[in-house]
Each structure stands twice: as C-alpha cells, then as structure tokens.
N, C-alpha and C positions, 0 to 999 in steps of 0.2 A: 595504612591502607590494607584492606583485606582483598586476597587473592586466593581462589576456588584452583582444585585438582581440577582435569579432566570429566571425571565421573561427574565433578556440580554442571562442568559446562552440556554432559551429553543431559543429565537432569533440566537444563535450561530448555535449552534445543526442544523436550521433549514438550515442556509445559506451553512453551511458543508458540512450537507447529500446531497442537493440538487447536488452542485459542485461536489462531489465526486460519487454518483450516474451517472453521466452524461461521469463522466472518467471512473469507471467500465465498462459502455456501451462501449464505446473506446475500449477497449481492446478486448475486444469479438466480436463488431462488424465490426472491422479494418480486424480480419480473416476471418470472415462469407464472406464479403465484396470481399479481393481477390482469397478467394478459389471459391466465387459460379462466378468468373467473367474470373476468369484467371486456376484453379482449377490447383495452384500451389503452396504444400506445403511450398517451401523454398523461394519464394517471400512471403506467407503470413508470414513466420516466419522473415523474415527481415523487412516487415513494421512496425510489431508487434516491434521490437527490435530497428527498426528506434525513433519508438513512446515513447520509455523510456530509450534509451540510452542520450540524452541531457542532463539529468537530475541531472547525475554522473558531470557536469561542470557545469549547471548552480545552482543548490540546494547549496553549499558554498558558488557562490555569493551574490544568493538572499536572503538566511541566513543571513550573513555579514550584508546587506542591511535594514532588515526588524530590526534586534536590534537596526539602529541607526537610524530610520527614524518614524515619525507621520501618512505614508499614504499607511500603511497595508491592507486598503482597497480599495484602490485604485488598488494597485497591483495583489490584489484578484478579481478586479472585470474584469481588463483587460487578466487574465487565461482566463476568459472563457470568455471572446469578440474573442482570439486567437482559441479557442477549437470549437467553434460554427462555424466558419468563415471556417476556419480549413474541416470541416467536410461535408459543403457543397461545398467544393472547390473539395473534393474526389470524389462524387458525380460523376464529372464531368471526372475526369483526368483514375481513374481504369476502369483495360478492354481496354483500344487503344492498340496502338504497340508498344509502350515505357511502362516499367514496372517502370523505375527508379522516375518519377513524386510521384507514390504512399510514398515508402519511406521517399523521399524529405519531401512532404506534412506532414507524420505524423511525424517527426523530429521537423518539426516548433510547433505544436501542441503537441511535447511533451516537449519544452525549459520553458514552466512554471507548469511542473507537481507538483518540487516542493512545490510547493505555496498550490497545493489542498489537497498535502499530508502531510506536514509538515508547510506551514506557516499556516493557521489555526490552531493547534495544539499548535502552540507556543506562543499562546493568553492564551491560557487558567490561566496560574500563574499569568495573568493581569485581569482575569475576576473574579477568584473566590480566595477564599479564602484558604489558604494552608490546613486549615482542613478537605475542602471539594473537596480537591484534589484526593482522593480516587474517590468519585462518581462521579466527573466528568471526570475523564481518565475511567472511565466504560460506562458511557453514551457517553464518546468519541470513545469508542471499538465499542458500540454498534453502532453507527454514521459509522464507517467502514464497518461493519458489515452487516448492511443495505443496505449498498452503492453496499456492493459484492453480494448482495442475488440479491436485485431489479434492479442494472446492466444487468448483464447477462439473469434473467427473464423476463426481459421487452424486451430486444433487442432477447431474442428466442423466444417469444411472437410476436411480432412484424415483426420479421421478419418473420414465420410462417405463421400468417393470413393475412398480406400485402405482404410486402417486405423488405430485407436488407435495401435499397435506404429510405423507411420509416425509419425503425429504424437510421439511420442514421440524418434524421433530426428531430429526437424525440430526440437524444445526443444534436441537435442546440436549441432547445423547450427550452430543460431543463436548457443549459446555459444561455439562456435569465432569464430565472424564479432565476436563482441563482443571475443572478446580482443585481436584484430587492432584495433578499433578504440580499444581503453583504449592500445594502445601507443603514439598519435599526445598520449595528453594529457599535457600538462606536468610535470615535476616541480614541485610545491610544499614549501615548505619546512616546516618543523613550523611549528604558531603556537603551541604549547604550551611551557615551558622546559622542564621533565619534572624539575624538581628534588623536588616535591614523590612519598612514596610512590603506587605505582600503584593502589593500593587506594581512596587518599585520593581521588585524582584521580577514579577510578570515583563513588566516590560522591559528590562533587562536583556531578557532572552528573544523580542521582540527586535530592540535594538542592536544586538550581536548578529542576529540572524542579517539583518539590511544596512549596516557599516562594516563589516566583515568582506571585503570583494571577493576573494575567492570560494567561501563559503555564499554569498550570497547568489553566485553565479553558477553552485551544481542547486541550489536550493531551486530558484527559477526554472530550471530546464527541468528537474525531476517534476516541479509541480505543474506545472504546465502536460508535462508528459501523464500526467494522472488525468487532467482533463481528456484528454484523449482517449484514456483505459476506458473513463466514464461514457465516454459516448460509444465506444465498442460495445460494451455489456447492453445497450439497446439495441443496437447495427445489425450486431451477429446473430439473434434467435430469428428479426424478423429477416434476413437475407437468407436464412435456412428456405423458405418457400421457394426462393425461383433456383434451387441445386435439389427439388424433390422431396427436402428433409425434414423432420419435425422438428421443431423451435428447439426442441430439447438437445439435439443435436450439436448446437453450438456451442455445449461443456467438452466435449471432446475434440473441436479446434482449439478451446482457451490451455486444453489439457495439454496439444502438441506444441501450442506455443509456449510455452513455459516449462516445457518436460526439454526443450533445446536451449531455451534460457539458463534453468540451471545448469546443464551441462555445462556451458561456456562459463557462468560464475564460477562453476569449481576450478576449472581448467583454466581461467585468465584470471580469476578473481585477484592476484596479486599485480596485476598491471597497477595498481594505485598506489602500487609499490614502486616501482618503476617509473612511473610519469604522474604529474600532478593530477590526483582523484577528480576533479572540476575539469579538464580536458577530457578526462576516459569517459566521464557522467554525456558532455558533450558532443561526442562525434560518435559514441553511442548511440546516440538519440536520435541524431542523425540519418545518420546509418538506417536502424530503424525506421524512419520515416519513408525515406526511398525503398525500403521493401513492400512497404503495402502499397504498391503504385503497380505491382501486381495484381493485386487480390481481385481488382474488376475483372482480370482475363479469365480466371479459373472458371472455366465450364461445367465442371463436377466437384461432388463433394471430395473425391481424393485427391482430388488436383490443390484444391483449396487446404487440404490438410500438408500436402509435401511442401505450400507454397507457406503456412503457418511455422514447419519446420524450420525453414530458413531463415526466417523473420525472427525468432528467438531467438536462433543462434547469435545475432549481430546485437542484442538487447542484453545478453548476458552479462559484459563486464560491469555494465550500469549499477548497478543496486551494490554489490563491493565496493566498488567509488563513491556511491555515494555516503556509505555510511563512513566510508575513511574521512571524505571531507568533514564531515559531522567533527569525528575523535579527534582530529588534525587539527582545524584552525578553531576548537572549542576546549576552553579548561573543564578539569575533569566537574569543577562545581557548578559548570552552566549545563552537562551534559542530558539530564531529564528534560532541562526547559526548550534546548535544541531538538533534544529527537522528539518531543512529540508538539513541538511548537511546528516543526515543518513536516511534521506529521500531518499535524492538523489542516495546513496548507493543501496539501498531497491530497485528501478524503476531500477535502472543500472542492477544490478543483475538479476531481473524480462526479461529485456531486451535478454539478454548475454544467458537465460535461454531459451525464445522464440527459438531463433536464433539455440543454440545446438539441438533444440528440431525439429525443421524443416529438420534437418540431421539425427537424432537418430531416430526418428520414421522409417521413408524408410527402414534402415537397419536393424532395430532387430523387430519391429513391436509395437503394441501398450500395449500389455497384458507385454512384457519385459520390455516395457519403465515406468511402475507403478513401476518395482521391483527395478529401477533404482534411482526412485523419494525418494522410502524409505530407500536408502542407502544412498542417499544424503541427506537425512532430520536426519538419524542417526548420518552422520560423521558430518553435522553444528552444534551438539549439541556437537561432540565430540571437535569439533576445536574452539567452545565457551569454553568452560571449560581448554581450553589450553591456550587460550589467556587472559583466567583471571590468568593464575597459570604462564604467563611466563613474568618475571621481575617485580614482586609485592612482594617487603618486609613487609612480615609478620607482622612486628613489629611496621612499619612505620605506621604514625597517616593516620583511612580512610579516603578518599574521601568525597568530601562534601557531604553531607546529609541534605536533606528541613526536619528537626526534627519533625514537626507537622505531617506529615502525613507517616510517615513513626518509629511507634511504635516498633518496635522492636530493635531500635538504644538503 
C-alpha cells in the first residue's frame, strides 16, 4: 500500500477544492444563467436537474472503474476538460428559441460529476494513513466546504459587477487551473484485481452500499439531504425579491451557510471518532432541519444572513461522518465504487430536488417552501434511523470497521 507525506495530501486538497469550486459555480450559475435569459423558473429548474441527474448512472460505473484501474487521474482531469467546454458551449445556446439545447448541455456536463464528488474522495485511504484518517476527512469536509461558500460567492460576485456570461467563463478559468493541479497527484495503482466481470464489480458496490446497515443508513439521510440542497439552489435566488435583493444575492447566504459549516467540521470533525459516524450524519441532519423553520420569520436580508449562520453551524459535523462511514464499514477495494456510487445518489437526489422545486415554489411561494425543506430534512433523518433498524441482526458480527481510526470500536 502506498502512503503520500503531507505536502501529497496539501497537493490533493489543492487539485479538489479547485475542481470542486468550479462545480459549486455550476450549480448556481446554470440558474442565474436561464432565469436572467429566459426568466423561467421551471426551465431553470430542469437544467439544474439535467446537470446532476446523469450522475445516479454514471457514479457506479466510474466507481467500478476507478478500483480497478491506474489512471484516476486521468479521468479527473478529463471532468473538467468536459465542464469547462461544457460551459462555454452555454454561453452560446441559452436564450434562442429552443430551450431544450440548455438541458441537453448541462446533462453532458453533469455524466462525470462523480469523479469531483466522489472519485477524489476515494484516494484518500491510498494517500494517508488510516490514523490520520480522521484529519483528513476534516480537511476533506472542509475542501467541500470551501467549494460551497467560494462557488456561489464568486459567481454572485461576478455576476454582479460583470455578468452571468463572465461568471460562466470563470467556471472554464478554473477548470483549466484544476487540471494543472490533478497533474501534480500521484499515480496510484489499482486496489481492485479486475478479474471479477465489470458488471459484477458495478453491482457490487451497489450491493455493499444497501446490505451494509450502518453504512446504508448515513448513505440515505445524506442523500436525501441533497435533495433538499437541490431544492434550496431554486428557493433562494427567487426568495431574494420579497427581502428587496437581486437574485444574485442568494450566493452570499449559500456563502455564510457553509463558511459556519466548515467551521464546525474543523472543530467537531472527529466526533465520528468518538460516536458511531451514521449517528453524527443523523442528528446532524436533524438538527439542520429544525433551523430553517426560522428562515420564513427573517424580515431582512441581514436577519436571514445571521439566521444562515447558525443553520451551518449544526450541519458541520455531517460530511466528516459521512465520509468516516464510507472508510469504516467499506474495504479499502470497494472504496471508488462507494464514494462515488453514493455520490452519485447525492447529485441524483440534488437533481430530483431542483426540478420539484421549480414547481413548488409557483404554488405555495417561497417563505412555505423553507417550512417544506425542514420537514424533509427532519423525515431524512427519520428514514435514516429506519433503514439502519430494518433487517439488521442485533447479534450478528458488525460490519467492517478500518479499527485505526475509528476508537470507539
């Protein structure tokens, strides 16, 4: 097994944040993009769900893919050759008389989201060391973290003082800069044999994920909890009208929600150390949910920003647990086809979310659709804890566990 210094891991972090930075922008600026062009909720809610629905079919391939093969970076580098190309291709096509181009577009550009959400992710047990698996699924939170604050602030930034059209080729900038920096990380070798068919192998990782009870049960609540994210990314630009604000606005709520987020992952991120990572994922979520039962009282936009703060905070230890569950109850040679298989879950859901949300807004408005978010972020917690409790014998020996980094085994 090969194990990277420090300097590979701050190299990693580097090549991540960038790539993942650039897909945050995506997501925000794919709306801004056809609401200020076409100023059509439910076409922007479909581009948006265009752009991460692939993901749910391609993330168990490229999973499958990435355990049995040497050129992880390769495959990383060509995401965002696609996402860059991608984006000035939109450019071009939103706003004519055909709407359906847009969609199309972001569908191609969302068939390797995997890769930036979960196949990086799934280096990590090859780079460091199981004991420092803790801090690095923290610094890997925070690598998200970052991603969602400086996404959406830069591209409301941007588009602000230039233009949408700007911000859009600041998403191609930054793909460039990312490739440059996947070219510094290592080769790794496969961990998979590959002898087994590739089909087999796919579902594999399909089946670890949903016979696995405790892994199954932070997998459900996070992905569930994406759908939610997805429906915010519609909620929040159009809720900016009745607090006075431009649409654009709503990258600097996404920014103080997750600039309090990562705080807490740095600062708790080892709670998944301490108590079962599938618990922390859980009451997390929770947690979470009962804060935006707030968000309808805020009368102003500051009010709504201080109320943003605190709602991050409680959402922080989440994504460290989650990925401990991943490393935890998965061998290290299912580890590609886990993180970007419920990767792919994660963007599908995100997707699925957008899309109800481009309908649910029109109808009940935007102050009801907050109250909706937290009833859906309450029951993913509930229907996590159901799916750990349903066909799990008691008695029967747990699930695997990486021992080193997970003390309380």
């Amino acid at each position: 097994m090969r194990y990277e210094g420090g300097g590979m891991l701050v190299r990693y972090l580097t090549a991540a944040t960038l790539a993942r930075v650039g897909v945050e922008m995506v997501a925000f600026t794919l709306v801004l993009l056809v609401l200020e062009r076409t100023d059509n909720p439910a076409l922007a809610g479909l581009t948006g769900a265009a752009f991460a629905l692939p993901a749910i079919v391609t993330g168990p391939l490229l999973g499958a893919w990435l355990d049995r093969t040497a050129h992880r970076r390769t495959a990383l580098a060509l995401s965002q050759v696609v996402v860059g190309l991608v984006m000035i291709a939109m450019l071009v096509v939103v706003g004519g008389s055909r709407h359906w181009p847009a969609p199309v577009l972001a569908a191609i550009a969302g068939t390797t989201l995997p890769l930036v959400s979960g196949g990086f992710t799934s280096m990590l047990p090859s780079l460091v060391r199981p004991e420092q698996l803790p801090r690095a699924n923290s610094l890997e939170a925070a690598s998200f973290g970052i991603a969602t604050i400086a996404g959406p602030a830069v591209a409301a930034t941007v588009a602000a003082v230039v233009s949408v059209e700007a911000a859009m080729l600041t998403i191609a900038g930054l793909a460039a800069l990312s490739i440059l920096a996947i070219t510094r990380l290592p080769v790794l070798p496969a961990v998979a044999q590959g002898q087994d068919p590739f089909l087999s192998s796919v579902l594999g990782g399909l089946k670890h994920l949903a016979r696995t009870p405790r892994l199954r049960a932070s997998t459900v609540t996070s992905t569930l909890l994406m759908g939610v994210i997805g429906m915010l990314l519609i909620i929040l630009p159009l809720h900016m009208a009745s607090l006075g604000m431009p649409r654009s606005a709503a990258g600097y709520v996404w920014a103080v929600l997750e600039l309090a987020s990562v705080a807490t992952a740095l600062l708790l991120g080892r709670l998944s150390t301490r108590w079962r990572p599938e618990y922390v994922v859980m009451l997390a979520v929770a947690a979470y949910g009962l804060a935006f039962t707030t968000w309808p009282l805020a009368g102003s936009f500051a009010v709504l920003l201080i109320l943003a703060a605190g709602t991050g905070l409680l959402d922080g230890p989440m994504i460290p647990a989650m990925f401990a569950a991943r490393q935890q109850y998965s061998t290290l040679e299912l580890q590609g086809r886990v993180s970007t298989t419920a990767a792919s879950l994660r963007v599908g859901a995100a997707a699925l979310g957008q899309a109800a949300a481009g309908v649910l807004v029109p109808a009940v408005g935007t102050r009801a659709a907050f109250l909706v978010i937290a009833g859906c972020l309450v029951g993913a917690s509930g229907l996590g804890y159901l799916s750990l409790k349903i066909g799990r014998n008691p008695e029967a020996p747990d699930e695997f566990v990486r021992t080193e980094s997970a003390p309380w085994t």
